[in-house]
ZAVOFI-544718 format. One line per field, with one value per residue (C-alpha): x, y, z; residue in one letter. Coordinates in nm, 3 decimals. Example, Ala and Ser with C-alpha at 12.3 -4.5 7.8 and 13.67 -1.06 7.14 Angstrom:
// residues 2
xx = c(1.230, 1.367)
yy = c(-0.450, -0.106)
zz = c(0.780, 0.714)
type = c(A, S)
// end
This chain:
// residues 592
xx = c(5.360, 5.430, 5.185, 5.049, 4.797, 4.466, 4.338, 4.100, 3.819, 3.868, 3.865, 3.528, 3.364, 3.471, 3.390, 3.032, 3.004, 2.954, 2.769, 2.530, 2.412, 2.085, 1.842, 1.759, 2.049, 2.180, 1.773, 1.920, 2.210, 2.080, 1.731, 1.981, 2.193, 1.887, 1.788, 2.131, 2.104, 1.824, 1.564, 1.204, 1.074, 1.232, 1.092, 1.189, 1.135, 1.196, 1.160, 1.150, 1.206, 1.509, 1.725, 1.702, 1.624, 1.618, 1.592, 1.618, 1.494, 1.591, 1.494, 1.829, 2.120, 2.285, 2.609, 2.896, 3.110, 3.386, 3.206, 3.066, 3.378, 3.501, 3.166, 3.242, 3.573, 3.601, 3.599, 3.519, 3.257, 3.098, 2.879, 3.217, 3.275, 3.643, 3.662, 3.640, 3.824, 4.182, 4.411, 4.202, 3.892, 3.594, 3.312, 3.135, 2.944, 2.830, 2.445, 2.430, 2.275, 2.587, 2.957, 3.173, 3.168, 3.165, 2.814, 2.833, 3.131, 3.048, 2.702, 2.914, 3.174, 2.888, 2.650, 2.573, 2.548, 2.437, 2.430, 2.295, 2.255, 2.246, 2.300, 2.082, 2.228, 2.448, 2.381, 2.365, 2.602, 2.582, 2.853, 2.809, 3.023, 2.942, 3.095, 3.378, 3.480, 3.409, 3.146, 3.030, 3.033, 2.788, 2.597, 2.257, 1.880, 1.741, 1.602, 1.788, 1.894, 2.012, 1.889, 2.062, 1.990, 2.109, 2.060, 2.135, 2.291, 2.537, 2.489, 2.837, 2.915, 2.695, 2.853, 2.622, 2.374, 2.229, 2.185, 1.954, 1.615, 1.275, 1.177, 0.913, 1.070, 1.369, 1.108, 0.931, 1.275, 1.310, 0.975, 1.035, 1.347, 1.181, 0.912, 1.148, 1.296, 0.971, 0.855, 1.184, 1.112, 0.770, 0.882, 0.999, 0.794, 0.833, 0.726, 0.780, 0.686, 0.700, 0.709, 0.503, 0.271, 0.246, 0.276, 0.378, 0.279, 0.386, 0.271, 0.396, 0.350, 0.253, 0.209, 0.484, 0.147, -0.044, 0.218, 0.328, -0.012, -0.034, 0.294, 0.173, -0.178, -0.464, -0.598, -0.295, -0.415, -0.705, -0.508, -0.213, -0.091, 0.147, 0.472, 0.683, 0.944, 1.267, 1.522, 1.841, 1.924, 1.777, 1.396, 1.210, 0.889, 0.688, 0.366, 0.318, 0.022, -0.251, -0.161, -0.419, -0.311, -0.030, 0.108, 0.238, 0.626, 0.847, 0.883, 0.652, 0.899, 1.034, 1.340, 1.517, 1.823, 1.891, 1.667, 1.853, 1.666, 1.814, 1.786, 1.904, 1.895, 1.923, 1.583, 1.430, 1.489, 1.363, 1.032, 0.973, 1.029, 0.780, 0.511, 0.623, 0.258, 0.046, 0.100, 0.025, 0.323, 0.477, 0.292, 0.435, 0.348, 0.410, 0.580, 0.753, 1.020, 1.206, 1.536, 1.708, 2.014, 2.343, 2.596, 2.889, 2.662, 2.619, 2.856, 2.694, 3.031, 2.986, 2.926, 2.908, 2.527, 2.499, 2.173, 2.394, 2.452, 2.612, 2.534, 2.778, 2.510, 2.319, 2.122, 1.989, 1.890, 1.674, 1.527, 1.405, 1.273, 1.105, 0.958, 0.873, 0.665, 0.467, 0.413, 0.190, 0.034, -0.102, -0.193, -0.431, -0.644, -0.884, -0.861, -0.841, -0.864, -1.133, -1.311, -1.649, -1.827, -2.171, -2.506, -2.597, -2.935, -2.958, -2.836, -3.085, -3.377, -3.237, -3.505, -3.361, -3.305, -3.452, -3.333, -3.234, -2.854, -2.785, -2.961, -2.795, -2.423, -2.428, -2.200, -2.211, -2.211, -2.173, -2.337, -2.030, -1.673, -1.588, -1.774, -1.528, -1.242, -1.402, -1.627, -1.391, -1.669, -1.648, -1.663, -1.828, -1.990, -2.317, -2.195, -2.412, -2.747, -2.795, -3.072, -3.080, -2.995, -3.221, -3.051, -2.947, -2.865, -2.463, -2.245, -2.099, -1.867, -1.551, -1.370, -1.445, -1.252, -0.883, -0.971, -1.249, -1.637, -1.692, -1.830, -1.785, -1.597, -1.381, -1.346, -1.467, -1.129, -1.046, -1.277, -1.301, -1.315, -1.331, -1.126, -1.130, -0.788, -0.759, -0.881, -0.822, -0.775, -0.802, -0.712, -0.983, -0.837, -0.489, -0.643, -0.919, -0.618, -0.420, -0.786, -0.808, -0.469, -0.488, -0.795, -0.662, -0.344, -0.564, -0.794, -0.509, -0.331, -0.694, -0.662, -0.747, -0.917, -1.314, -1.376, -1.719, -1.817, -1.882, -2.212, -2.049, -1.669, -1.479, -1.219, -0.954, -0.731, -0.336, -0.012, 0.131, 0.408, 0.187, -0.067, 0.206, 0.317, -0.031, -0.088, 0.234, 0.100, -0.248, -0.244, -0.106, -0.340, -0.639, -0.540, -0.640, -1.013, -0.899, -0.968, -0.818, -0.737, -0.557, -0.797, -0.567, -0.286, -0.327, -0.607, -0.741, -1.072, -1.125, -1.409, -1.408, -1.240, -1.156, -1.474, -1.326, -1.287, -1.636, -1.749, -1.348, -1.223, -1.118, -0.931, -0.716, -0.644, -0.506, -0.272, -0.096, -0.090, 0.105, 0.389, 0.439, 0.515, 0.736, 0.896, 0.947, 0.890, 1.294, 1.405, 1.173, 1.107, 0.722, 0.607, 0.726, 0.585, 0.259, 0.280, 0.246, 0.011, -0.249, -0.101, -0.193, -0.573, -0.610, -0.541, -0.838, -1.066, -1.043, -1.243, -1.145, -1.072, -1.394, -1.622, -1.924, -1.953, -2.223, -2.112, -2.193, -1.943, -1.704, -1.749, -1.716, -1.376, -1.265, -1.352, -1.182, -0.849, -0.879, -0.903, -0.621, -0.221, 0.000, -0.310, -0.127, 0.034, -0.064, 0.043, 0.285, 0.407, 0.182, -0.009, -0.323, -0.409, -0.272, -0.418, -0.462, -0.409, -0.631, -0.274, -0.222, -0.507, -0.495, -0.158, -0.294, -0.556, -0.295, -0.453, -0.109)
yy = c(-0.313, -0.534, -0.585, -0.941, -1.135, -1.168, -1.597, -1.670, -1.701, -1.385, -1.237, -1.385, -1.242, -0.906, -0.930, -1.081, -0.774, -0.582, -0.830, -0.973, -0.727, -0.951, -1.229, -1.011, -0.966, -1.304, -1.414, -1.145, -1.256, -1.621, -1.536, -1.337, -1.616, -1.861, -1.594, -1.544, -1.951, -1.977, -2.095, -1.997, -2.060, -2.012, -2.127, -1.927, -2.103, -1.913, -1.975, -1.692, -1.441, -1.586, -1.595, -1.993, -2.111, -1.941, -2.227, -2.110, -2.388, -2.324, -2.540, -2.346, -2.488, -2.652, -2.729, -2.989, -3.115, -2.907, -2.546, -2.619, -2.641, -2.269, -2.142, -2.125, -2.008, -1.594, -1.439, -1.687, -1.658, -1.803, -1.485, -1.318, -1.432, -1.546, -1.168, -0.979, -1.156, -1.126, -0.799, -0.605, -0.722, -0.473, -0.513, -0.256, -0.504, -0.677, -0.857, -1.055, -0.949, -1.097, -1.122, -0.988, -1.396, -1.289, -1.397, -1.808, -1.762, -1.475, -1.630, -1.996, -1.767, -1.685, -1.937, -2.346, -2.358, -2.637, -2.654, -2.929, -2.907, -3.105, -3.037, -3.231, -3.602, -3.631, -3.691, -3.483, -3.332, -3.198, -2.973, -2.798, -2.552, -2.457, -2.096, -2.170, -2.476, -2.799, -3.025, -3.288, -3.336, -3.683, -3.751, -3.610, -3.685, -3.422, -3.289, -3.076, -2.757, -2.598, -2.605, -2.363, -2.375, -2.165, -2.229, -1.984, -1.695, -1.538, -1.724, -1.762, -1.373, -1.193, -0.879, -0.926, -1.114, -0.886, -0.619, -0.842, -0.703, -0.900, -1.168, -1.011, -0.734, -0.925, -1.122, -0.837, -0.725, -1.070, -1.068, -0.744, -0.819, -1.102, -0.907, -0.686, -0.910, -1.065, -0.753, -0.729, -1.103, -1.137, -1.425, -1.646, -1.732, -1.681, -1.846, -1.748, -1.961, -1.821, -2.110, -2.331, -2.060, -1.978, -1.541, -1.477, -1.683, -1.480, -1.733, -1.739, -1.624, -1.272, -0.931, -0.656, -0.476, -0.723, -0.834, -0.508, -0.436, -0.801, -0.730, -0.372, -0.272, -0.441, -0.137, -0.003, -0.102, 0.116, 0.394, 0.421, 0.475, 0.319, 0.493, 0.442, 0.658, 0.574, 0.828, 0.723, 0.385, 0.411, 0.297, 0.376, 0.193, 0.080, 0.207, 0.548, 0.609, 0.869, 1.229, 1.119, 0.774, 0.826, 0.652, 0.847, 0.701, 0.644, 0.232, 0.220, 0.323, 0.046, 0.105, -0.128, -0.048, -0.311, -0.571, -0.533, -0.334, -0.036, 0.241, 0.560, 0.929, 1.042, 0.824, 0.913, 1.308, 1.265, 1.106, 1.403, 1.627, 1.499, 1.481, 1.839, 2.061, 1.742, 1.589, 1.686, 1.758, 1.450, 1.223, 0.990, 0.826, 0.453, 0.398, 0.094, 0.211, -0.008, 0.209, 0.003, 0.108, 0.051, -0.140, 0.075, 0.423, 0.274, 0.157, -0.155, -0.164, 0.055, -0.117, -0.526, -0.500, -0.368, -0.194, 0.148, 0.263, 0.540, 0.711, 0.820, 1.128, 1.151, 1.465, 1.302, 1.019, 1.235, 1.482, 1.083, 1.013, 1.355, 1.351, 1.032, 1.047, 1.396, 1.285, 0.991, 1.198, 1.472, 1.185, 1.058, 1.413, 1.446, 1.111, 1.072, 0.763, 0.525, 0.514, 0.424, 0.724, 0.796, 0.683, 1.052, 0.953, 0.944, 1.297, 1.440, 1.261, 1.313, 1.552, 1.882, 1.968, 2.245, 2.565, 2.634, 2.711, 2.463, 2.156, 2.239, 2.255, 2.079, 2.151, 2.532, 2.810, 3.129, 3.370, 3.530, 3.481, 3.422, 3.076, 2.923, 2.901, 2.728, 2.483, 2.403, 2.351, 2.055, 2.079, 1.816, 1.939, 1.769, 1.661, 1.944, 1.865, 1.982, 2.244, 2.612, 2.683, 2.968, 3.270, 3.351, 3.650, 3.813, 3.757, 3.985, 4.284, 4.132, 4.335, 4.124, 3.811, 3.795, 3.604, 3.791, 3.663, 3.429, 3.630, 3.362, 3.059, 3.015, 2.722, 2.498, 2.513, 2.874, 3.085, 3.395, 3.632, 4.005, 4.088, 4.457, 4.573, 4.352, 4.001, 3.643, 3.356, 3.002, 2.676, 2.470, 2.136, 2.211, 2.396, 2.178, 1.878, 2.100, 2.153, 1.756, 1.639, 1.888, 1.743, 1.426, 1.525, 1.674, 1.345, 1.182, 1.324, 1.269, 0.935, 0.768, 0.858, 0.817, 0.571, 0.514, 0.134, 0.064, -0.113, -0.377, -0.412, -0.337, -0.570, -0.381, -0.602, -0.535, -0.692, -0.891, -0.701, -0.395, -0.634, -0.765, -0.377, -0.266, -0.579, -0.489, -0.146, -0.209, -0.132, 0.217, 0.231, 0.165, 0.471, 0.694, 0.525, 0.305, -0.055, -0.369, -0.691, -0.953, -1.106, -1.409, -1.326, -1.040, -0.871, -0.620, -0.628, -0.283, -0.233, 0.096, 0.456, 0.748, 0.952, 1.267, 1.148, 1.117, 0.953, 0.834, 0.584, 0.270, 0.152, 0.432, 0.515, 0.152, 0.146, 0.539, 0.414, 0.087, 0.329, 0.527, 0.269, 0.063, 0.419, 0.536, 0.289, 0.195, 0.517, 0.747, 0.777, 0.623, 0.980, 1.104, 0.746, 0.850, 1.218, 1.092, 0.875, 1.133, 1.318, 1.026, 1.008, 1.406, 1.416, 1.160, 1.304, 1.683, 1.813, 1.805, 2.054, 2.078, 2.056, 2.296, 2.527, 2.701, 3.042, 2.885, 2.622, 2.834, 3.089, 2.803, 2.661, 3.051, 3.051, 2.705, 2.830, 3.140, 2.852, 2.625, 2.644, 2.643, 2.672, 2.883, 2.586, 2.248, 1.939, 1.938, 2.301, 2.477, 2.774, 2.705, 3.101, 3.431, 3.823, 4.077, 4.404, 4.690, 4.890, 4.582, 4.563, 4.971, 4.888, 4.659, 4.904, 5.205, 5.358, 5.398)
zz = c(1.926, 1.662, 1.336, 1.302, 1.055, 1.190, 1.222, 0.949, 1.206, 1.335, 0.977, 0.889, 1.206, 1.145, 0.785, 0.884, 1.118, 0.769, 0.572, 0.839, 1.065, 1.155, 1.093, 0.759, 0.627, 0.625, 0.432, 0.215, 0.127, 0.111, -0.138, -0.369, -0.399, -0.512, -0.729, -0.879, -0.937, -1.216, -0.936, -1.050, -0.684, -0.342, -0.014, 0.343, 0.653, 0.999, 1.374, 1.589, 1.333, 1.202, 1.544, 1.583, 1.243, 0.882, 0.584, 0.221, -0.020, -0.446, -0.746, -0.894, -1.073, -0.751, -0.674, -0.682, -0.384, -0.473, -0.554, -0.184, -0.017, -0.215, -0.173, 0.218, 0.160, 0.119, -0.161, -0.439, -0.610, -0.960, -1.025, -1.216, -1.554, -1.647, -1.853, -1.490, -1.291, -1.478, -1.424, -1.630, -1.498, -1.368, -1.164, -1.341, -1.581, -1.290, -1.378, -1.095, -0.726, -0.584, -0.679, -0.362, -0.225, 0.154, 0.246, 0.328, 0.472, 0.701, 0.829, 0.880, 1.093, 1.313, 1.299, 1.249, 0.885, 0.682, 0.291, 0.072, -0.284, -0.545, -0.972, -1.231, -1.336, -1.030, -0.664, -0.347, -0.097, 0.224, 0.404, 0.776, 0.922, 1.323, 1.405, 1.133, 1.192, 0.984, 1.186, 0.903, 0.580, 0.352, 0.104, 0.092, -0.062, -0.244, -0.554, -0.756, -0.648, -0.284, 0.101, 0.323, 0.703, 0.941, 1.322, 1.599, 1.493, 1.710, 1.946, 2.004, 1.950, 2.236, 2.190, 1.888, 1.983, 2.284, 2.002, 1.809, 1.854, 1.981, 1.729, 1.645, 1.487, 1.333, 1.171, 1.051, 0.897, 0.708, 0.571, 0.440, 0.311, 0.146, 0.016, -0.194, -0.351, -0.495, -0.596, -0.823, -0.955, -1.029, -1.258, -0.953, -0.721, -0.349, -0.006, 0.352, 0.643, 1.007, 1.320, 1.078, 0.932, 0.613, 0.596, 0.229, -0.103, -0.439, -0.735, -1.061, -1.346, -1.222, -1.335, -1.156, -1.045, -0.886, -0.728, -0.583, -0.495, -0.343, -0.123, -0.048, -0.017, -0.217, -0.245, -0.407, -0.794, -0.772, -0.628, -0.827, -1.151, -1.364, -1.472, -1.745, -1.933, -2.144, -2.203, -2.405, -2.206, -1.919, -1.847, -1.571, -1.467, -1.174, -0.983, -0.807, -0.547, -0.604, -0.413, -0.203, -0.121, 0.147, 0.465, 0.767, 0.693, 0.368, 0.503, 0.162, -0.110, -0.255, -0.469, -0.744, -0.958, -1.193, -1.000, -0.703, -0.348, -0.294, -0.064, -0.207, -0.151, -0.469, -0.544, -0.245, -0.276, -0.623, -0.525, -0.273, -0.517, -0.793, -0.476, -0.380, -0.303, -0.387, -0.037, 0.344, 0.522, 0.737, 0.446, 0.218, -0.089, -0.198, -0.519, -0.584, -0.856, -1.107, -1.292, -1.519, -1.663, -1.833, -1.539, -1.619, -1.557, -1.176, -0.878, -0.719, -0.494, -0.239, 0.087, 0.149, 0.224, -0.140, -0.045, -0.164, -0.529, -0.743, -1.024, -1.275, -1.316, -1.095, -1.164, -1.473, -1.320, -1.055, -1.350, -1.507, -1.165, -1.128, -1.500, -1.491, -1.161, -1.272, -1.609, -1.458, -1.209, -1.467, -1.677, -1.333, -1.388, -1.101, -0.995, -0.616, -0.386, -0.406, -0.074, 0.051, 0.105, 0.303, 0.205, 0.011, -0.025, 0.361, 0.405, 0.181, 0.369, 0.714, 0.919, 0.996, 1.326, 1.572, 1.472, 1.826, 1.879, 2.109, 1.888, 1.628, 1.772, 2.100, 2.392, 2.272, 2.518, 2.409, 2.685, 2.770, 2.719, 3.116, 3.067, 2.771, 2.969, 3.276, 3.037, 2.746, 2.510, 2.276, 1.903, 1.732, 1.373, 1.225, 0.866, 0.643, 0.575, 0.241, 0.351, 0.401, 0.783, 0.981, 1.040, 1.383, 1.548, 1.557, 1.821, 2.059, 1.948, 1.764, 2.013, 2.290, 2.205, 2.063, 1.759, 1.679, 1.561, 1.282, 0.973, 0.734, 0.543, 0.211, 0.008, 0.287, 0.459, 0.590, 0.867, 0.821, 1.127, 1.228, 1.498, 1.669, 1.437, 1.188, 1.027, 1.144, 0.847, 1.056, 0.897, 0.987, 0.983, 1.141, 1.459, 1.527, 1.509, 1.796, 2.010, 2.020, 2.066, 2.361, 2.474, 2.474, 2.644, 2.920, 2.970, 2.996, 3.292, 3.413, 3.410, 3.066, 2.740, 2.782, 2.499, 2.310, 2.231, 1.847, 1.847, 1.597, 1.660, 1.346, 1.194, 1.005, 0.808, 0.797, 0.711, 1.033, 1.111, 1.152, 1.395, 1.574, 1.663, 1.757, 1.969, 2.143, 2.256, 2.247, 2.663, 2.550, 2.280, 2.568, 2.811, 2.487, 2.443, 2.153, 2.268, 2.014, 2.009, 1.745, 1.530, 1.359, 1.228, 0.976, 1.138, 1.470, 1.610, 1.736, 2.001, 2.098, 1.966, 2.135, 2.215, 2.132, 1.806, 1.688, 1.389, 1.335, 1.069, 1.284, 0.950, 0.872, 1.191, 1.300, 0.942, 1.076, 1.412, 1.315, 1.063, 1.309, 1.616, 1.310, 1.264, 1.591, 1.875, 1.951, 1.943, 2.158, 2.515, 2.663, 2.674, 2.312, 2.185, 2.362, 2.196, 1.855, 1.921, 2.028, 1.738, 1.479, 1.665, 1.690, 1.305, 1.244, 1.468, 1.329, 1.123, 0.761, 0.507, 0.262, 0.555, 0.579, 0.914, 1.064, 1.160, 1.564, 1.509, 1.375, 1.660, 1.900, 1.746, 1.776, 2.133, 2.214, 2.015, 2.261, 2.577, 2.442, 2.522, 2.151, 1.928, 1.750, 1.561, 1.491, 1.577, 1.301, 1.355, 1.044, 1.161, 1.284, 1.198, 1.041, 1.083, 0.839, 1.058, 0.952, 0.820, 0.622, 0.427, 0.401, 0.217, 0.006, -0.139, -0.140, 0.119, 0.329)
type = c(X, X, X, X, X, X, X, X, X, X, X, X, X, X, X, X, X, X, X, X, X, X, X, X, X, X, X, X, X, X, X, X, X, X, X, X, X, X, X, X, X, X, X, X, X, X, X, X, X, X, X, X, X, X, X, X, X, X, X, X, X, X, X, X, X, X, X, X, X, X, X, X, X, X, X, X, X, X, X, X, X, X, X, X, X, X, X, X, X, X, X, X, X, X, X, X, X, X, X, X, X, X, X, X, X, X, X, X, X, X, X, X, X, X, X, X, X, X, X, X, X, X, X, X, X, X, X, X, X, X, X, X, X, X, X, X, X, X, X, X, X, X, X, X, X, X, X, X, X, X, X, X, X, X, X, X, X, X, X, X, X, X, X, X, X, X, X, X, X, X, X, X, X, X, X, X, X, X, X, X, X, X, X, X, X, X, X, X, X, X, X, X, X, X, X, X, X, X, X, X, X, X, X, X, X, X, X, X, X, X, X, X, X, X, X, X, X, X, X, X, X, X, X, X, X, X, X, X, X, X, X, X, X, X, X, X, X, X, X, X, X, X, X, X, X, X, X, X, X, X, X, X, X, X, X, X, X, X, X, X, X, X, X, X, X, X, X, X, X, X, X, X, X, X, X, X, X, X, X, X, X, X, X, X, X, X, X, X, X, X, X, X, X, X, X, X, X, X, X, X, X, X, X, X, X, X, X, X, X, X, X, X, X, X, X, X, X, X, X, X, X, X, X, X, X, X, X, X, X, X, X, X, X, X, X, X, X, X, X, X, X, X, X, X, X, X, X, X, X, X, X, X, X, X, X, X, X, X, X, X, X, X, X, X, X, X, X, X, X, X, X, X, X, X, X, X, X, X, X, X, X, X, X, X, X, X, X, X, X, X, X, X, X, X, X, X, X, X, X, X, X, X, X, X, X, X, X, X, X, X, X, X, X, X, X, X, X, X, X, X, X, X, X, X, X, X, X, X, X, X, X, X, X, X, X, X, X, X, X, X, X, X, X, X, X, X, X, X, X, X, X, X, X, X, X, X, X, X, X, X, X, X, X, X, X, X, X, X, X, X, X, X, X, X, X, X, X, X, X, X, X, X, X, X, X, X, X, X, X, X, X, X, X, X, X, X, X, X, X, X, X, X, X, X, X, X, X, X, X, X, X, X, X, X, X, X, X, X, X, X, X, X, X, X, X, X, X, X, X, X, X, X, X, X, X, X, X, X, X, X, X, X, X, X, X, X, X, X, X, X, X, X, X, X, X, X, X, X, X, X, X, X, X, X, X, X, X, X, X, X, X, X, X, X, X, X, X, X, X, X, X, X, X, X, X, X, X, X, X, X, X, X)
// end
């Protein structure tokens, strides 16, 4: 076979195979480009998340007929001064987000592209290119600075386009990919329209923290701290969530290396590491971390997307991150989240109840141990009632049940039990979490989750994206007892909640539900996507560490443990409990 050039066409589609991967990539590339420009506001239009329509509108410096017609070309570019591009030129000193000059011409390769623009003191012009080719060319009205539209990607490539995901989640992609690039500009400001609806508005002038916060959480600037360290030339700043703020994925780490949006494993690793024994397994927190640096001690040029960097040292640059992230934790004290919290006054007035055993834990049966199996008794704990409980009598002989009898509890998160040869430590939290996500499991196969009404339907606030993934499964969501529907466009009206749940938090339960379907939907089967829900509503509806038990309760979560298949572990494989054998303990005094 003999070796032949590649037609220019044909190079710009392979090359756009790199640079434009989907709708959000090409906004990328497009946003970075006003932004790169001088504009100090940039407008996004889409239609159907960016598949038929994305429109970028700049108040930048513009251009003139003839830097439109080499801006489409490949690779020319004016973001490289005259010094880098000669022999001994590097890219190295690099300040701008883009300089590789792949991007138009990629998206025109595969796409109807139209660019007008126009620079101060001189008039408009307008150039289109359809799938690579030239279609028209004019004059055009406009005020200064540069309009890009781009109308129906790949829809000439469908080896492409039938990879493109729903619009729904393409536009979710764009509006985050929008989103972190305001966050690294809080001095431009930003707009994103959706099929005529306005979803984003970042104004300007604005603080870097409100403006994370605003793009985040709102809750996020009571919750956070801020962190800032220099060492030698390289600064560090940005905001860091509480140890007890923290989402059920890492989608809320926003990363930025010289202004540009990154996502790096160095960084990453590092913010794991600062959070190391402050955060709940399978938790994350949300930082949004600024490193700014010297250009030569970092390699912007490692893949066209440019979301990849390098560090000339990197383990300095992950002992900043790490310092820099502790140091503004320990400065936070005992500061945890900010969160309403129950009426106290009410619990001290409340009446206390009978001081029979089954009024004060309900759906207890503890004649004999043949019943727990066939009954399954239910564990739902009063909250304590800040009063002295009656004693009641012992239960059986610790030798008649595996995990043995309640005999007390330690800092409000461990039981203590006796068993007939040794003692039993349980982890409150994590095997009450396995008891109802088997529960659930079980009701299921039944049929469906029995669900309990709220008497006034609860309307938990979220970003879109999130809403739009809920809404999507919310007949999924219904065969496990929690009933929603969209309330406008950033919200859920939720109308019942899982009965096994209790007394559950419709809020935070809705925000871990929507990370984990935006984590996990695509990629796992109906009944592993069904598993982790029940594992996201079995973790809100188990009792929490810090929580006061009567010696009753605590016998009855023993005797459900005994009743239920892999109690042994929770739902996120910790132990759910560990024994002390009697020669253990003898070893630990000397006495062996």
């Amino acid at each position: 076979m003999s070796i032949r050039r590649l037609p220019e066409h044909l190079v710009n589609r392979i090359a756009a195979g790199e640079v434009v991967e989907r709708p959000a990539s090409a906004l990328k590339e497009l946003v970075e480009n006003a932004i790169d420009a001088g504009a100090s506001r940039v407008s996004v239009s889409l239609s159907r998340g960016g598949l038929s329509r994305i429109e970028v509108v700049d108040d930048g410096c513009g251009m003139t007929p003839a830097d439109m017609v080499l801006a489409l070309e490949r690779h020319a570019t004016s973001k490289l001064p005259d010094s880098l591009v000669g022999d001994e030129g590097s890219i190295d000193s690099v300040a701008t987000l883009g300089f590789r000059g792949e991007a138009l011409p990629s998206i025109a390769s595969v796409a109807r592209l139209a660019i007008e623009s126009r620079v101060r003191g001189a008039d408009g012009w307008r150039r289109v290119v359809d799938n690579g080719l030239l279609a028209a060319e004019g004059p055009a009205a406009l005020p200064p600075g540069t309009r890009v539209l781009v109308e129906d990607l790949f829809e000439r490539v469908p080896a492409r386009r039938k990879f493109m995901r729903s619009p729904r989640a393409e536009y979710a992609a764009c509006l985050d990919a929008v989103r972190r690039l305001a966050m690294a500009r809080p001095d431009i400001g930003f707009s994103v329209e959706h099929d005529g609806r306005r979803v984003l508005a970042a104004p300007v002038p604005e603080e870097r923290p409100a403006r994370v916060a605003a793009l985040t959480d709102r809750d996020l600037v009571e919750n956070s701290v801020a962190v800032d360290l220099v060492r030698d030339s390289v600064v560090l700043g940005g905001v860091a969530s509480l140890p007890t703020y923290h989402r059920g994925v890492a989608d809320h780490q926003y990363l930025f290396v010289n202004g540009r949006p990154v996502k790096d494993r160095l960084l990453i690793g590092a913010i794991r590491g600062a959070y190391a024994e402050m955060l709940p397994r399978d938790r994350h927190a949300v930082v949004a971390l600024f490193l700014d640096l010297p250009s030569s001690e970092v390699d912007v040029n490692v893949h066209p997307a440019k979301t990849e960097v390098r560090f000339r040292d990197p383990a300095a640059i992950r002992g900043l991150v790490v310092s820099g992230l502790r140091r503004a934790l320990d400065q936070a004290g005992h500061r945890v989240v900010r969160q309403p919290v129950a009426d106290i006054a009410d619990l001290w007035q409340r009446e206390a109840p009978p001081a029979e055993p089954t009024a004060m834990a309900p759906n207890f049966d503890y004649s004999a141990p043949a019943m727990v199996a066939e009954r399954r008794p239910t564990f739902f704990a009063p909250p304590p009632a800040a009063r002295a409980e009656p004693a009641m009598a012992a239960p059986s002989h610790a030798g008649d049940f595996p995990l043995g009898v309640a005999r007390g509890q330690v800092a409000r998160t461990y039981v203590v039990a006796e068993a007939e040869d040794g003692l039993i430590l349980v982890d409150q939290h994590a095997a009450h979490e396995r008891l109802v996500l088997e529960r659930m499991r079980a009701a299921l196969a039944g049929g469906r989750v029995a669900s309990q009404a709220l008497l006034i339907p609860e309307v938990v606030e979220l970003d879109e994206p999130a809403c739009d993934r809920l809404e999507a499964r919310a007949g999924e969501l219904a065969d496990y007892g929690l009933e929603i529907e969209r309330f406008g466009a950033r919200a859920v009206l939720v109308r019942a909640t899982p009965a096994l749940l209790g007394q559950a938090d419709p809020a935070g339960l809705l925000r871990d539900l929507a990370d984990e379907i935006a984590a996990y939907d695509e990629a796992l089967s109906l009944r592993e996507r069904l598993d982790r829900i029940a594992g996201t509503m079995a973790c809100h509806g188990s009792v929490r560490a810090g929580r006061v038990l009567s010696v009753p309760e605590m016998n009855a979560l023993l005797r459900e443990m005994e009743a239920t298949p892999h109690s042994g572990q929770c739902n996120h494989g910790r132990p759910t409990w560990i024994k002390l054998a009697h020669a253990d303990i003898e070893k630990l005094f000397g006495r062996r």
